[in-house]
N, C-alpha and C positions, 0 to 999 in steps of 0.2 A: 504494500500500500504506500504510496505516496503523495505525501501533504505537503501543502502550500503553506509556510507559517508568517506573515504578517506582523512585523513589530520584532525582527529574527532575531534581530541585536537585543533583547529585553531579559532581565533576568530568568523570567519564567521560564521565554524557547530555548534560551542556551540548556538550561536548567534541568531539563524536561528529556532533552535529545537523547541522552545516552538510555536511558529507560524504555525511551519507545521504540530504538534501534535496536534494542534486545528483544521486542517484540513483532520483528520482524515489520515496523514503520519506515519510512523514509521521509526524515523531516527536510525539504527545503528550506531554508531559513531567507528569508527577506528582510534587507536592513533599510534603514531609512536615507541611506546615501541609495541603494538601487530604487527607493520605490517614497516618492512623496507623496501617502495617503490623500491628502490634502490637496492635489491637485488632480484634475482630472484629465488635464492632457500630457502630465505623467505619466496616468494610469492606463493610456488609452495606447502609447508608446511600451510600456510594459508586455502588457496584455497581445500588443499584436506582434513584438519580438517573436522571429522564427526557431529563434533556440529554446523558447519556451515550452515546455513538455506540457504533457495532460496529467491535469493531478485528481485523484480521489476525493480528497477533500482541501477545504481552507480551515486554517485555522486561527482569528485574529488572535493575535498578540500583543499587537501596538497597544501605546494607552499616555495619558498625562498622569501624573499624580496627584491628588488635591493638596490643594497650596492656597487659594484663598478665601478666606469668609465673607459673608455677605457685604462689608462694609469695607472691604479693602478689593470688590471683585470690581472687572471692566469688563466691557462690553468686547473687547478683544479676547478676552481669557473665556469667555464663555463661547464665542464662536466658534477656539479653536478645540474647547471641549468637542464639541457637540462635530467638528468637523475631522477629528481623529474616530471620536469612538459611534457617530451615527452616519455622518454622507460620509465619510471616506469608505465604508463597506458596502453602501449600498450603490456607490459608484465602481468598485471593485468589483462587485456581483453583477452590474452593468456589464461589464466588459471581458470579465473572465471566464461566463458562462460557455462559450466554446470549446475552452480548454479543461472541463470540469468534467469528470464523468456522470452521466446523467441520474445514476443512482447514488450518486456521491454524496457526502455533507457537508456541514460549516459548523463550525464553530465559536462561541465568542467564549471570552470572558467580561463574566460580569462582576458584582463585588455584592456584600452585604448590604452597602449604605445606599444599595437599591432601595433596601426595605426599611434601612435602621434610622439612614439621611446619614451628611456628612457635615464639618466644618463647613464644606465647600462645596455649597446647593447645586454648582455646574458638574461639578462632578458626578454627584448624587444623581441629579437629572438623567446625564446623558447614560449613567448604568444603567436605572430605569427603565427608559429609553429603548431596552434591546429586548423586552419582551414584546414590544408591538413591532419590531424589525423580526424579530425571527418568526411572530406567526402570520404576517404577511408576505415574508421570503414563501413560508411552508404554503399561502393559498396558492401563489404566483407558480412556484417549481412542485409540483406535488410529489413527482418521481424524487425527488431529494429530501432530507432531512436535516433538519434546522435546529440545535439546541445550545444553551449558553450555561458556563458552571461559575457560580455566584460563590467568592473569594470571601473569607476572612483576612486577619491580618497573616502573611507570609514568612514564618522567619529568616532572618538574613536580608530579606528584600531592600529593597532603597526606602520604600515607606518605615519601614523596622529601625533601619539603620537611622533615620531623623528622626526617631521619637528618645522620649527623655524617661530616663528610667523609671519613674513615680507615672508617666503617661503609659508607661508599656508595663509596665504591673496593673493596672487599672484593665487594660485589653483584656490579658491574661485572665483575669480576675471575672471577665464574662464569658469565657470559653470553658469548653469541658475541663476540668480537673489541669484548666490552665495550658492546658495542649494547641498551641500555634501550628499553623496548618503547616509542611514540610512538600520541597518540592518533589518527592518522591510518589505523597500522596496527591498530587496535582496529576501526575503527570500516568498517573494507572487509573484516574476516573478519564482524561482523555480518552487512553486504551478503549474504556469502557465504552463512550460515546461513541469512538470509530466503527466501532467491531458489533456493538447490539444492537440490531436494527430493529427493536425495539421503542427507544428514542426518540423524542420528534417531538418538536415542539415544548420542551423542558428549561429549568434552569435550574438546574441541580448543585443544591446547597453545602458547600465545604467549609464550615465554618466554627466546626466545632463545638457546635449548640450555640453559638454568640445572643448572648440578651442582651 
């Protein structure tokens, strides 16, 4: 199987690779110098490149991190939320559909503060956001399948690493028995998604029970 990973350079896809190459996956990885989500006649140059193969699935990766609250947000920081993790995919899906196989899937990641809210309402938002993207992908393409896995906090991750230790006890402290999600366990619910065609239309929660 071979996947399209989106956002290649990100902790997670790096993170993720060697696990699902053990399972006989082949992750592409797409960085942000070969592929400007954000633009669509980057995308549209991407996309009709002749070296580019036919992949199984997509899997987004990309992403911003929440960084500002309501009162320090601009109307630039929420554009470019909402233009990484909403139109940059479903311009992607625009264009990629050719090279996709027709029984294939997508994948996003989404996070908790879909449900829980964030500091940072654009962020919050545009996670949101990908339950009405994936079950209007799922009417549009029906022969494919469309699901998104809603993130806790990540150990080691860049979010992890900016928090202050009294803030990352307080995390901890709403997750099961203090257990942060590991990317090991990220990256065998992937597996999961790829492989059970079962799936469809889901956002399946890793989050450790988070209250």
């Amino acid at each position: 199987m071979k996947v399209l990973v989106i956002g290649g350079d990100s902790f997670i896809a790096k993170g993720i690779e060697s696990y699902l190459s053990a399972q006989g996956i082949t992750l592409v990885r797409i960085n942000r110098v070969e592929l400007d989500i954000t633009d669509e006649l980057n995308i549209i140059q991407f996309c009709n490149s002749q070296d580019l193969p036919k992949f199984d699935a997509v899997l987004f990766a990309q992403g911003i991190n929440p960084s500002l609250n309501t009162k320090e947000t601009t109307i630039e920081h929420l554009s470019n939320m909402l233009a990484v993790n909403i139109s940059g995919p479903v311009l992607l899906l625009k264009h990629i559909i050719p090279r996709l196989n027709p029984e294939g899937n997508v994948i996003f990641f989404s996070s908790i503060a879909a449900e829980k809210g964030s500091y940072d309402p654009g962020y919050a938002a545009s996670k949101a956001a990908i339950q009405g993207l994936i079950n209007s992908f799922a009417n549009e393409f029906q022969s494919m399948r469309f699901n998104a896995i809603a993130l806790g906090l990540v150990e080691n991750s860049p979010v992890f690493n900016k928090m202050t230790p009294d803030f990352l006890q307080k995390h901890r402290d709403r997750m099961h028995q203090g257990n942060l999600i590991q990317l090991d366990h990220i990256a065998s619910i992937v597996n999961v998604v790829l492989t059970n065609e079962n799936l469809n239309r889901s956002i399946i929660p890793l989050t450790s029970g988070f209250r």
